[in-house]
C-alpha positions in Angstrom: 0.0 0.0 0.0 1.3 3.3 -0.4 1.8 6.2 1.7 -1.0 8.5 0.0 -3.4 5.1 0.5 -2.5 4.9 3.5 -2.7 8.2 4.9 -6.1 8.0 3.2 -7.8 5.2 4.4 -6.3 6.3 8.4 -8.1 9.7 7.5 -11.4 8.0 6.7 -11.2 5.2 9.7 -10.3 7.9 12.0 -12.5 10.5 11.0 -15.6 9.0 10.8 -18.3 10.5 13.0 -20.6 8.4 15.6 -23.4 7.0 13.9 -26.6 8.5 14.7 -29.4 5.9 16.5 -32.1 7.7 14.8 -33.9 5.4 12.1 -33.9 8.1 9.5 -30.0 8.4 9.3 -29.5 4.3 8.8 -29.7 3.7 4.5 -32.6 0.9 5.0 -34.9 0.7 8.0 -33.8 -1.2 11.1 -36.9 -3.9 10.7 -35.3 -4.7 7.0 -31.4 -5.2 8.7 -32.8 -7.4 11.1 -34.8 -9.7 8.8 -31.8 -10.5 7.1 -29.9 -11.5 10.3 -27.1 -9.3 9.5 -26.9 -8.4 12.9 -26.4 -12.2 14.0 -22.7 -13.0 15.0 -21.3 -15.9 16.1 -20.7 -17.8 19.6 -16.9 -16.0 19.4 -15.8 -13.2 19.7 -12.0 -11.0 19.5 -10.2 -8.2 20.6 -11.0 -6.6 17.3 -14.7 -7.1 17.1 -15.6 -6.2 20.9 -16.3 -2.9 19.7 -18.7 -3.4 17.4 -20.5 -6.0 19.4 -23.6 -4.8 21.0 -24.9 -7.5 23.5 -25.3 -11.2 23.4 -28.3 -13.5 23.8 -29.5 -16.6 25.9 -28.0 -18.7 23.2 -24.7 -17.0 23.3 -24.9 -15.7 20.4 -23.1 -12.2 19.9 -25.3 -9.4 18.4 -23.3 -6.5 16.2 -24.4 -3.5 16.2 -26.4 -2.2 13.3 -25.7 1.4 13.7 -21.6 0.4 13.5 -22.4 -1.4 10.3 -24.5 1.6 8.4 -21.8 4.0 9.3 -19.1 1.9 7.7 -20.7 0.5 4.9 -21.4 4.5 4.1 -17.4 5.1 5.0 -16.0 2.1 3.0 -18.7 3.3 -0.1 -17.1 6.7 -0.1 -13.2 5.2 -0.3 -14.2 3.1 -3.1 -16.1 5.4 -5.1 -12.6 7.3 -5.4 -11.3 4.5 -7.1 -11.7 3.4 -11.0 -13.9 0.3 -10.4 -11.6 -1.6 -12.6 -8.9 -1.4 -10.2 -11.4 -2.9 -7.8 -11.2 -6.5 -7.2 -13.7 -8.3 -5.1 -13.4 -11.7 -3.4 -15.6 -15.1 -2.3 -14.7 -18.1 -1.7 -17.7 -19.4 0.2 -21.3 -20.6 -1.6 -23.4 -17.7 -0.3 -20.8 -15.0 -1.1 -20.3 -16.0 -5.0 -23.8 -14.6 -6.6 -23.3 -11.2 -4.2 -20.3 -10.6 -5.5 -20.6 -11.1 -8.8 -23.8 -8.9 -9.0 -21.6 -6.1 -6.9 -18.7 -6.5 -9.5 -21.6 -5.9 -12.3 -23.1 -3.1 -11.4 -20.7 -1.1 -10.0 -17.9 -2.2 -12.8 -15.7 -4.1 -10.8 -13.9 -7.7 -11.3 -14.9 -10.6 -9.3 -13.3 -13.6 -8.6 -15.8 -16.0 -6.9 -13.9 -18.8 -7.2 -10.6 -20.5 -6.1 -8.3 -17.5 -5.4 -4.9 -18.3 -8.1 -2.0 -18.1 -5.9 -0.2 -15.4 -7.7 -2.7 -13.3 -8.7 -1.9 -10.0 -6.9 1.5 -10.8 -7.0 2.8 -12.3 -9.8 3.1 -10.4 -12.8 4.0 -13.8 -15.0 0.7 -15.5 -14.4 -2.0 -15.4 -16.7 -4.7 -14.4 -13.6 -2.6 -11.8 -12.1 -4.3 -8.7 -11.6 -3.4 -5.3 -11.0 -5.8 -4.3 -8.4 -5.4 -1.1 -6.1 -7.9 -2.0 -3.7 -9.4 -5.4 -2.4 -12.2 -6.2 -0.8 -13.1 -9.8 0.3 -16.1 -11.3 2.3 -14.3 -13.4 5.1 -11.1 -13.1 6.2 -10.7 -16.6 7.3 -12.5 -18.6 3.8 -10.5 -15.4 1.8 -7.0 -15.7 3.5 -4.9 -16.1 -0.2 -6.2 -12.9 -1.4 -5.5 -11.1 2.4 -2.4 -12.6 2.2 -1.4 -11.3 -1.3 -2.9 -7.9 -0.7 -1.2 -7.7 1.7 2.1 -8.4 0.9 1.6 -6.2 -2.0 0.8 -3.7 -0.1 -2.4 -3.4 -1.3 -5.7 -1.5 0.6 -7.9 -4.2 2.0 -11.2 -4.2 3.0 -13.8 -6.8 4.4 -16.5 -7.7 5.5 -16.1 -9.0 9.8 -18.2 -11.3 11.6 -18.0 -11.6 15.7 -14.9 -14.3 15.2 -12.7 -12.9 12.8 -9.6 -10.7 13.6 -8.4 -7.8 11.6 -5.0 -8.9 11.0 -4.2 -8.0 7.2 -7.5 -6.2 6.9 -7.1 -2.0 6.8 -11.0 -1.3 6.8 -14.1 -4.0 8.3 -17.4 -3.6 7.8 -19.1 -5.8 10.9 -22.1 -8.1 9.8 -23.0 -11.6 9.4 -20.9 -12.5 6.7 -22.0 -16.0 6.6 -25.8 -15.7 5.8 -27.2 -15.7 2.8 -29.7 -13.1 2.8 -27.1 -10.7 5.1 -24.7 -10.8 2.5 -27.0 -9.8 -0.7 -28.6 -7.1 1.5 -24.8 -5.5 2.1 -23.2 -6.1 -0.8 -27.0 -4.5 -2.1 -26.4 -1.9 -0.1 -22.6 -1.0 -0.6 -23.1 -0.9 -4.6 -26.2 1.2 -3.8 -24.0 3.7 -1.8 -21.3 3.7 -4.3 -23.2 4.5 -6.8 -24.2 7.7 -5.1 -21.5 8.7 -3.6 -20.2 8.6 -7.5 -23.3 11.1 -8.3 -24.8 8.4 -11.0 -27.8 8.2 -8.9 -29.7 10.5 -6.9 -28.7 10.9 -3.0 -31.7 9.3 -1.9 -31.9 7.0 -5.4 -31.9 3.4 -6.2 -30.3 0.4 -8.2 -31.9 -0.5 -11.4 -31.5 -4.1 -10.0 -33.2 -5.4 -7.1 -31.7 -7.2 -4.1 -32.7 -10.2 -5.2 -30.7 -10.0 -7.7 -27.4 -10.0 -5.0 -28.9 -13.3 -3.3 -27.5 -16.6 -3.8 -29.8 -19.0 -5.5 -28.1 -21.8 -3.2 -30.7 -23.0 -0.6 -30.0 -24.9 2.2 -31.1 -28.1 2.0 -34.6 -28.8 4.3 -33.5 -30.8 7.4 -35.1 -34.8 7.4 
């Protein structure tokens, strides 16, 4: 990553502004977050995602908070919408992640790789996959680890998405959700695109995708328990 990048991405992590509890200032109504389970973490949690975790429940299930994940989602929009979005390069390994990416990649013009990650690829210029990306963004840490890896040793901005059990080693921007479930994942990725797209001024502030969010969900359903 380079100095400028770097100095950027500290300017927007650091500068961002408490997110406001009121219902009008989240981008889709609390009710619509919830039904989608993107506040559902895990039965772990880290040092790194204390502080976005909000309580837990008689399960022991960790709850993130929503209001931490509107505000970055609007924070990571606006540092990728300063970037060409062919210089973008967006990451899934894992079933549920493969269809949101793609459609994220389409409509905002980024490239998607939502299959095995090619050793190589950020770093090896010899390669026929290598890629000259100067930003990444991957859905889990853990399932994504070849492309932190290379991003990182390429010095490379990375951003991800963070669930309740991941760290932040490698990563230099998190968005915390469920990043796991299938409908949490096309609602985010919906979302993100959606911000982008405004934050780019090829929407209206207030305006919408010409797609639906269906259209960021996986197809993949779990199989029906015997």
């Amino acid at each position: 990553m380079s100095e400028e990048e770097e100095k950027a991405l500290k300017k927007i992590d650091e500068g961002t502004e408490e997110a406001e509890d009121e219902e009008s200032h989240l981008l889709i109504n609390r009710e619509e977050y919830l039904a989608a389970g993107v506040h559902i973490g895990t039965k772990l949690k880290t040092k790194h995602t204390v502080q976005w975790i909000y309580r837990s429940t008689s399960y022991g299930l960790y709850v993130i908070d929503l209001n931490a994940t509107d505000e970055r989602i609007r924070v990571a929009a606006k540092f990728l919408a300063k970037f060409d979005p062919k210089e973008i390069l967006i990451c899934s390994v894992r079933r549920y992640g493969r269809q949101p990416v793609r459609s994220f990649a389409e409509v905002i013009g980024a490239t998607a790789i939502d299959k095995r990650f090619i050793p190589g690829t950020l770093t090896n210029p010899m390669i026929d996959d290598y890629f000259e990306a100067k930003v990444v963004f991957i859905i889990d840490p853990h399932a994504d680890k070849q492309a932190l890896k290379e991003a990182e040793l390429a010095r490379i901005p990375l951003i991800s998405l963070i669930d309740t059990d991941d760290t932040l080693d490698g990563v230099d921007f998190a968005i915390p959700t469920n990043n796991r479930g299938r409908k949490a994942l096309s609602l985010i990725m919906y979302l993100l695109a959606r911000q982008i797209q405004r934050e780019k001024g090829l929407i209206e502030p207030d305006g919408d995708l010409k797609v639906s969010r269906a259209y960021f969900e996986s197809k993949i359903v779990p199989r029906r328990e015997e």
